[in-house]
N, C-alpha and C positions, 0 to 999 in steps of 0.2 A: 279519411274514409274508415269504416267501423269495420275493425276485423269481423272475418267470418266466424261463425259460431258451430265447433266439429267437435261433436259425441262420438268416444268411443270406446263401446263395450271391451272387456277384457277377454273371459273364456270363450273362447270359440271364431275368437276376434283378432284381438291384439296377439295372443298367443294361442297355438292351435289345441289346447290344450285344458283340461280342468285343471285349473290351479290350486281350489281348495284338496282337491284330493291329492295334490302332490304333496302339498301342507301339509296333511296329515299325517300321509308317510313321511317327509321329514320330518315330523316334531316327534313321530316315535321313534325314528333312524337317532334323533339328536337325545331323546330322554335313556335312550339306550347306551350310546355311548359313555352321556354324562352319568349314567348309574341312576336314572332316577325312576328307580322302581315302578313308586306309585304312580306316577305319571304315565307309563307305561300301560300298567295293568286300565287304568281309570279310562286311557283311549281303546282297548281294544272292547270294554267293556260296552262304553259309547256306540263304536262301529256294531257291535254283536246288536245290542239294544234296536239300531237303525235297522240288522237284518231283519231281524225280527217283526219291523214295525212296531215296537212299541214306544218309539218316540219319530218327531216327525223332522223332515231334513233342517228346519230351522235349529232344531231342538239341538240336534246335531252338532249343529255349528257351532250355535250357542256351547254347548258344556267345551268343543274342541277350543275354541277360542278363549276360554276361562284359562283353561291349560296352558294354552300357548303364552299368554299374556306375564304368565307365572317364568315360564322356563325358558323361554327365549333372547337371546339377548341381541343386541340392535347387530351384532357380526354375524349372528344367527340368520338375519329377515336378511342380510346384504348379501348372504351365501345363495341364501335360496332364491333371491331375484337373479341372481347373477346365473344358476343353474336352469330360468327361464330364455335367455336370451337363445337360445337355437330352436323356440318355437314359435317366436317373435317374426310375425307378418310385415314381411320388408317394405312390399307395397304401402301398405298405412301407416308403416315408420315413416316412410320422407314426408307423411302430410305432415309429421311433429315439425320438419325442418323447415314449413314456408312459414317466414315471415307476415302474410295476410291473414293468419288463421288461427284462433283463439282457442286450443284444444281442452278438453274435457273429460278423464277417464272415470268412465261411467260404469260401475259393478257391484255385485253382489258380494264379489270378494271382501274378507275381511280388512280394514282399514291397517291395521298392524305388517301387513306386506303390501297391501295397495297404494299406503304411500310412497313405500320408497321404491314402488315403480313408478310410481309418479314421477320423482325427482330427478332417480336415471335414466330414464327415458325425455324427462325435461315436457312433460305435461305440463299445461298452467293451471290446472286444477284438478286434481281426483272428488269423485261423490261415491262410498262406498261405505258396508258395511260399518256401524259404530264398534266401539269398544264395548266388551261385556256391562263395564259397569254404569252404561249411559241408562236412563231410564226415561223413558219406556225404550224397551231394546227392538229392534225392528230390520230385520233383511232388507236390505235397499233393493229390492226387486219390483218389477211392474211398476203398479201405480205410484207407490212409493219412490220408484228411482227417477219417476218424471218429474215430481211434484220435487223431489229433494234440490234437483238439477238446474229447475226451475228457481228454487229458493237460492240457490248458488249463484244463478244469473243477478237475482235482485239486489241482492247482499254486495254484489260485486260491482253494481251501477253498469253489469252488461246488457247490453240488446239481448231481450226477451224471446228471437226470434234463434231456434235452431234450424242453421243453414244445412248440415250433415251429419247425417250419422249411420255410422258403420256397428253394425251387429249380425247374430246369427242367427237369432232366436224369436220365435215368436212372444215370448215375455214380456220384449220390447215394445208391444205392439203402441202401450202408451205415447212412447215417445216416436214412435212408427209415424205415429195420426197428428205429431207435431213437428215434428220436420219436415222441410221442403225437399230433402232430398236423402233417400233412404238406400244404402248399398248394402246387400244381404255376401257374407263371407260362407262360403261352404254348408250352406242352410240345407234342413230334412227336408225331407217330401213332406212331412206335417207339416214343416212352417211355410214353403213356396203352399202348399194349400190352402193355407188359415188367411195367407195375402191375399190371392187371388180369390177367396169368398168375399174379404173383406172389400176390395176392388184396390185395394192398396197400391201404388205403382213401386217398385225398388227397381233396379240394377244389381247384378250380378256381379261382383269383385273376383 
């Protein structure tokens, strides 16, 4: 019998938490310690720029992740995964442990720490943000994170067919409209909205 096919988003999900903006304050917590100036000044310069509006949340990422990729070192990403686990959704933790069920961590988050939740957590596959230097570079958000997720299934010689999937957010809504069964974590009044316009059915987690 063919495992079940379970997506599941990170921020606001998996953990109750924005991860990239804890990322960020740790990588300036870690360029601070380690002395590294520039690194320092070039992120607060980034976050000032984002208050501003004068560059856009991708954009964001993009220059933080350039950074990260620089100054990080792989005890670095295993500190700071390790510092996630007390916002980590127990409930959708035991779905990693059934045996029937093919799991999927599915986010926007940068790949540089989303893999090695992946591994500690014992995912069978993460689909998340690329590395800076991929090109063309692209937030695995929305449409993208379906289509990517999708490419993950085919590659993998999996059933095409998403059984579950657990998010928060209406972003999702692509892979919303392709799951058979949608369970919404701690969701806004905008996205229980955006559902119920859409006629969308989920469950409540």
């Amino acid at each position: 019998m063919d495992k079940k096919i379970i997506v599941i988003d990170l921020d606001g999900t998996f953990v109750s938490v924005n991860t990239f903006h804890k990322w960020m304050k740790f990588v300036a917590l870690k360029s601070l310690q380690k002395l590294y100036l520039i690194s320092i000044i070039k992120i607060f310069w980034i976050i000032f720029r984002r208050a501003i509006k004068s560059i856009n949340h991708g954009q964001m990422k993009f220059a933080i992740l350039k950074i990260s990729e620089k100054t990080m070192s792989a005890l670095d990403i295993e500190d700071f995964v390790k510092s996630l686990d007390k916002y980590v959704h127990q409930d959708i933790l035991k779905h990693l442990k059934n045996p029937n069920y093919m799991t999927i961590l599915a986010t926007a988050a940068p790949q540089i720490y989303a893999k090695k939740i992946q591994e500690v957590y014992a995912f069978n596959y993460e689909v998340s943000t690329p590395v800076s230097s991929q090109t063309p570079w692209k937030e695995n958000l929305k449409e993208t994170k379906k289509q990517n997720v999708l490419k993950l299934l085919k590659e993998e010689r999996l059933s095409l067919n998403i059984d579950i999937l657990f998010t928060d957010h209406h972003d999702d809504l692509p892979l919303m409209k392709y799951a058979k069964e949608t369970y919404l974590v701690g969701a806004s009044e905008k996205t229980l909205k955006i559902l119920k316009e859409k006629s969308l059915d989920f469950e409540s987690l």
